[in-house]
C-alpha positions as CSV (number, residue, x, y, z in Angstrom):
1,X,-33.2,65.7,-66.7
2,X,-31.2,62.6,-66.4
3,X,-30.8,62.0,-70.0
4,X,-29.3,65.0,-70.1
5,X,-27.1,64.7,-67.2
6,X,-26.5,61.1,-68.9
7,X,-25.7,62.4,-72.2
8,X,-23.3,65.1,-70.8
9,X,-21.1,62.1,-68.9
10,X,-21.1,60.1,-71.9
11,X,-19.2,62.7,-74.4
12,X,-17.2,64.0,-71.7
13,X,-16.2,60.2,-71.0
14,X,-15.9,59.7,-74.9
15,X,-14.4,62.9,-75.2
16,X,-11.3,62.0,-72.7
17,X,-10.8,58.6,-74.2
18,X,-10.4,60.2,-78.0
19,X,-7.9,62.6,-76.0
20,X,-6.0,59.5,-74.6
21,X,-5.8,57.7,-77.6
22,X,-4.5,60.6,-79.6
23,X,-2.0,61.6,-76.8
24,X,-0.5,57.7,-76.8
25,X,-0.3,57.5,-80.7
26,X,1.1,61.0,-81.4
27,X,3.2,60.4,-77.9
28,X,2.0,63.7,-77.0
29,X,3.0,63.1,-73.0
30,X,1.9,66.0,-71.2
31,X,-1.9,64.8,-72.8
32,X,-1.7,61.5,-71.8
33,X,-0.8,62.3,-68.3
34,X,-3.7,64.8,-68.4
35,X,-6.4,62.8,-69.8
36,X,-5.6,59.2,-68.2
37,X,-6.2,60.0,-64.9
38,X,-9.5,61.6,-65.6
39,X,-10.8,58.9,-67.4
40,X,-12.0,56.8,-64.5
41,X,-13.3,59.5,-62.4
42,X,-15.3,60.5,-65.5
43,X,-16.7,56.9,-65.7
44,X,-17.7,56.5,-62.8
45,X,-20.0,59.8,-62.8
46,X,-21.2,58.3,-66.1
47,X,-22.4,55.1,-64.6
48,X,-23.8,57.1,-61.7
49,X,-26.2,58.9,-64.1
50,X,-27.1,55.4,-65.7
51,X,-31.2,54.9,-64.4
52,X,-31.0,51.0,-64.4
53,X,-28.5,50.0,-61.4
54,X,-28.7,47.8,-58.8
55,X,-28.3,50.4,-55.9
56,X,-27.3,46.9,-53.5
57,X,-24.2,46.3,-56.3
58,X,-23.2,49.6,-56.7
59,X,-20.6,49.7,-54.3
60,X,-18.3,47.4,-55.9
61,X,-18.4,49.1,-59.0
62,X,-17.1,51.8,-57.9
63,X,-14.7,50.5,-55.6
64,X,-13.7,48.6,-58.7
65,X,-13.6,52.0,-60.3
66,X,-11.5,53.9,-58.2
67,X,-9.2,51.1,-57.8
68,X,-8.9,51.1,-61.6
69,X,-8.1,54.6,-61.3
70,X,-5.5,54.4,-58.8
71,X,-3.6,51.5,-60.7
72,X,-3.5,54.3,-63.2
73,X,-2.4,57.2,-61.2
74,X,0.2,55.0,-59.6
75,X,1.5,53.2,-63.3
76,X,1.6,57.2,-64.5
77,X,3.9,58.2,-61.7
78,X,6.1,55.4,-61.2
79,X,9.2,56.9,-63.6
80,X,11.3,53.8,-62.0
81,X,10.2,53.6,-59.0
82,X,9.1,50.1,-57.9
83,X,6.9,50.6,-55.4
84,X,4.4,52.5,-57.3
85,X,4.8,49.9,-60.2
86,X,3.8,47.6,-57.7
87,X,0.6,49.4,-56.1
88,X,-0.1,50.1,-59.4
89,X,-0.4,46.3,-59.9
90,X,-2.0,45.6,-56.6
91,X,-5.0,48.2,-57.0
92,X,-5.7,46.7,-60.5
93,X,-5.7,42.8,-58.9
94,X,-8.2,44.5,-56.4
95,X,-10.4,45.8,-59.3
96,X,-10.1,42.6,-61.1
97,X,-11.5,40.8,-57.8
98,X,-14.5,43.4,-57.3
99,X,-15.5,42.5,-60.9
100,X,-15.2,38.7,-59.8
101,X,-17.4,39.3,-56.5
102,X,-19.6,41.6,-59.2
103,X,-20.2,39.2,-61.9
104,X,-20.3,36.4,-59.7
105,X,-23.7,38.7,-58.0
106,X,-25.3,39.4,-60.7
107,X,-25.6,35.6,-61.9
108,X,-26.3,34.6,-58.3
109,X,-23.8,31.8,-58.3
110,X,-25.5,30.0,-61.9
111,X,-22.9,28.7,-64.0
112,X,-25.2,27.6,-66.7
113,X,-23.5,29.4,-69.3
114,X,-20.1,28.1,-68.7
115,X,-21.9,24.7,-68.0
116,X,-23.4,24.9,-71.0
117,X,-20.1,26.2,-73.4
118,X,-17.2,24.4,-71.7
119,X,-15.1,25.0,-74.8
120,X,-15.0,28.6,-73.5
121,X,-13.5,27.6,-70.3
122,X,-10.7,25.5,-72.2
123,X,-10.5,28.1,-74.7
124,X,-10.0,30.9,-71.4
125,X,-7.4,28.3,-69.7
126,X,-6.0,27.4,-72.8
127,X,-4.8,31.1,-73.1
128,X,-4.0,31.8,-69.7
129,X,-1.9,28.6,-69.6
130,X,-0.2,29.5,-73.4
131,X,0.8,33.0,-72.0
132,X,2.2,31.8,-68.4
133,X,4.5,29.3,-70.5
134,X,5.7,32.2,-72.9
135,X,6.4,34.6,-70.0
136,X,7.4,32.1,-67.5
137,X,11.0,31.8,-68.1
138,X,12.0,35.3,-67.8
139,X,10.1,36.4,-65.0
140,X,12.5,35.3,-62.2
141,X,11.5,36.2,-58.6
142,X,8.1,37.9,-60.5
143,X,6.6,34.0,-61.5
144,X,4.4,33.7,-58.6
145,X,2.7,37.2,-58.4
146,X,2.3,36.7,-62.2
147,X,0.6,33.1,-62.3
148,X,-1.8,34.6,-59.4
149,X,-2.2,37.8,-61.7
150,X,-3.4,35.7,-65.1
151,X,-5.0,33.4,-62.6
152,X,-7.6,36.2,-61.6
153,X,-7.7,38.0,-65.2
154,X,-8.6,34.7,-66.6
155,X,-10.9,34.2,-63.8
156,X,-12.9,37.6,-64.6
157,X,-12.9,37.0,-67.9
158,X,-14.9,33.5,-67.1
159,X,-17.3,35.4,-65.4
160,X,-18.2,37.9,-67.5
161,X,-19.4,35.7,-70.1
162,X,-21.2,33.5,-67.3
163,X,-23.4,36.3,-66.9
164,X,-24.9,36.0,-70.8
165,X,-28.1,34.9,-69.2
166,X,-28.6,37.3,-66.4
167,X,-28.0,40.4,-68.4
168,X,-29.5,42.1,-71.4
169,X,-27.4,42.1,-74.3
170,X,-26.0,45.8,-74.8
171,X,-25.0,45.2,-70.6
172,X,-23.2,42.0,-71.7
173,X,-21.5,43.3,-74.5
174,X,-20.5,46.2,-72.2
175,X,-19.0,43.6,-69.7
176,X,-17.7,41.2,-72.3
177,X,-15.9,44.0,-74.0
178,X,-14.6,45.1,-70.9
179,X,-13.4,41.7,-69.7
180,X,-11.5,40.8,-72.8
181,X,-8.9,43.7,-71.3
182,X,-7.1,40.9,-70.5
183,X,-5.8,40.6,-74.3
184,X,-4.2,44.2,-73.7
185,X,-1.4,44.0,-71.9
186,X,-0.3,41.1,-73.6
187,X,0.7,42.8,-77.1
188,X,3.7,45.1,-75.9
């Protein structure tokens, strides 16, 4: 029974994404502000019908989750307003730090992997420190909030691959794939 219940949240997740991604190429608007917002809410009840979960972890998933969701909600409806720009932006620095505190759990405070591959770190800080000097300049009175913003994604990003040894690998590739988000916003 929760195969099926597993399989059912997985194309409707699926399902939702292929809907976004066709409503943001075609610029179909109306579809994207359908199918965005029930993206997360659709993940979440997938990775509640996952068996293997720590039950003592999942908490900050899914605050991490509906935080995630709100960033989007709020980024959908800010139309110029810059308040919900900025909750927007808030709610996704609070998701960003509940993957920290999550990652940073599941390898129990070992950073053998970094340890071990400190080209990744230079690699990670290289890029964080490469974007903050191209954005930098024209950021104004934003410089501060942004520095502390590429300070945490960069910092998530670190962890995710720190927990290579603590995870099998389709988990890690989940999470790695996941934590290399950071690569997103950067392209507009």
């Amino acid at each position: 029974m929760l195969l099926k219940k597993h399989q059912v949240a997985s194309i409707t997740f699926v399902a939702f994404c292929v809907l976004d991604i066709i409503a943001v190429f075609l610029k179909i608007e109306w579809l994207h502000y359908i199918a965005k917002p029930l993206l997360m809410p659709a993940l979440i009840v997938l990775f509640l019908t996952t068996e293997n979960k720590n039950k003592a972890k999942l908490y900050l998933i899914i605050s991490a989750l509906i935080f995630s969701w709100l960033g989007d909600v709020f980024l959908l409806a800010q139309d110029n307003k810059p308040l919900f720009f900025i909750l927007g932006l808030t709610s996704f620095l609070t998701t960003h730090i509940l993957y920290i505190v999550y990652f940073y759990k599941i390898a129990a405070g070992n950073f053998s992997t970094l340890k071990k591959n400190r080209f990744i770190v230079l690699l990670v800080a290289a890029y964080g420190i490469g974007l903050l000097w191209i954005l930098c300049p024209h950021l104004a009175q934003m410089k501060i909030p942004v520095v502390i913003y590429a300070t945490v994604i960069c910092t998530m990003l670190l962890c995710s691959i720190n927990i290579r040894a603590s995870v099998n690998n389709i988990a890690f590739n989940y999470f790695l794939a996941g934590a290399l988000f950071l690569f997103y916003p950067t392209h507009y």
